[in-house]
C-alpha positions in Angstrom: 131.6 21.3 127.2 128.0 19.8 125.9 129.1 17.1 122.9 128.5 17.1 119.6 125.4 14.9 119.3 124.0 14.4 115.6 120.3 13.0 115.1 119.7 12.9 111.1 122.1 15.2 109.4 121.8 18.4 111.7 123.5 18.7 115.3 121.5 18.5 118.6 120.4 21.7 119.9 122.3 23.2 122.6 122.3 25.6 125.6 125.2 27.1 126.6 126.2 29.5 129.2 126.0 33.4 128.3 127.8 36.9 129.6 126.5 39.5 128.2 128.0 42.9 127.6 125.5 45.8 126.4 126.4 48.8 124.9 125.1 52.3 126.4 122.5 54.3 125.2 125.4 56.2 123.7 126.7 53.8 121.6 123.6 53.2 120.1 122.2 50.5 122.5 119.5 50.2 125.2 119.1 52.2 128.2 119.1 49.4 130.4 119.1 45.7 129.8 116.6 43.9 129.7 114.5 42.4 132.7 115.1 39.4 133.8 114.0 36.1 132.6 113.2 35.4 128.8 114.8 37.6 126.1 114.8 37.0 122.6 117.2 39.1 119.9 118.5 38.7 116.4 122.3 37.1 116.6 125.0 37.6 114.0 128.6 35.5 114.2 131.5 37.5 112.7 132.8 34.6 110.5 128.9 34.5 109.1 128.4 38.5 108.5 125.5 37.8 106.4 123.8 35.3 108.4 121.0 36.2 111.1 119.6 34.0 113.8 116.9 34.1 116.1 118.6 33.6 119.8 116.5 32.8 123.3 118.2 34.2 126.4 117.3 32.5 129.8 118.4 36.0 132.0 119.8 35.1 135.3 120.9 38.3 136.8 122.7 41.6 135.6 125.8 44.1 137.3 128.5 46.1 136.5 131.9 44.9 135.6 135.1 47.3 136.4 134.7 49.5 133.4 131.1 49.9 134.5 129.0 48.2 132.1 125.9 46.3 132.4 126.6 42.6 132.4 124.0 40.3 132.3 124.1 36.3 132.7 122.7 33.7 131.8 122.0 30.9 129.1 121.4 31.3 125.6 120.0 28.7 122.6 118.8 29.0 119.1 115.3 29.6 119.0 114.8 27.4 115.7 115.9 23.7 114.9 117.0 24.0 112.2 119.6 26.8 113.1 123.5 26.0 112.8 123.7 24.9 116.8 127.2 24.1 116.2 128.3 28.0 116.5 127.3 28.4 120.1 130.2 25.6 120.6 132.8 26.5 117.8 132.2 30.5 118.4 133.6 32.1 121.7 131.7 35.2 120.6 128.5 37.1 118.5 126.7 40.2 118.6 123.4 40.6 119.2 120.8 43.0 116.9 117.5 44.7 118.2 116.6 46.0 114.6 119.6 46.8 112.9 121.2 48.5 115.6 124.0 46.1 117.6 122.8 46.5 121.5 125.5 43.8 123.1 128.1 41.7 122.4 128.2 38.1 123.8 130.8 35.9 125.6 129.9 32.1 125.5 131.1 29.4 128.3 131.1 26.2 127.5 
């Protein structure tokens, strides 16, 4: 796990490792994930409902898991400075938003 490093009154920024599980087309998500590489999306933290942050996904690679769902991997930061950095480390989980639809949920590593 990355520490906690303050600089003024806010935490470092941190990346942190990422699985991510989108939903299908039929539960209102995409019809395939996105290609590899950069991918930016809206994140929301259940404890913070009302909160929204921008999140940047480094995409490694994608597959299927057992109950086959796309999976993707990779690393995922806030795309601000100013953003609370210290939920990628306190959170194990968030949902990500294209819009206002809710395309993926995501798994952190630390």
């Amino acid at each position: 796990m990355q520490p906690l490093l303050k600089y003024g009154n806010d935490i470092k920024p941190v990346t942190i490792t990422a699985t991510i599980e989108w939903l299908s087309a039929q539960e209102g998500g995409r019809q395939q994930p996105p290609a590899i590489g950069s991918y930016c999306a809206v994140a929301r933290f259940s404890l913070k409902p009302d909160e929204s942050w921008s999140v940047i996904f480094q995409l490694a690679f994608h597959l299927r898991n057992s109950h086959n769902r796309q999976i993707s991997r990779g690393t995922v930061r806030f795309l601000v400075e100013h953003a609370p950095h210290e939920y990628l480390l306190n959170y194990h989980s968030f949902d990500i938003y294209e819009g206002p639809h809710l395309v993926a949920h995501v798994f952190c590593s630390k």
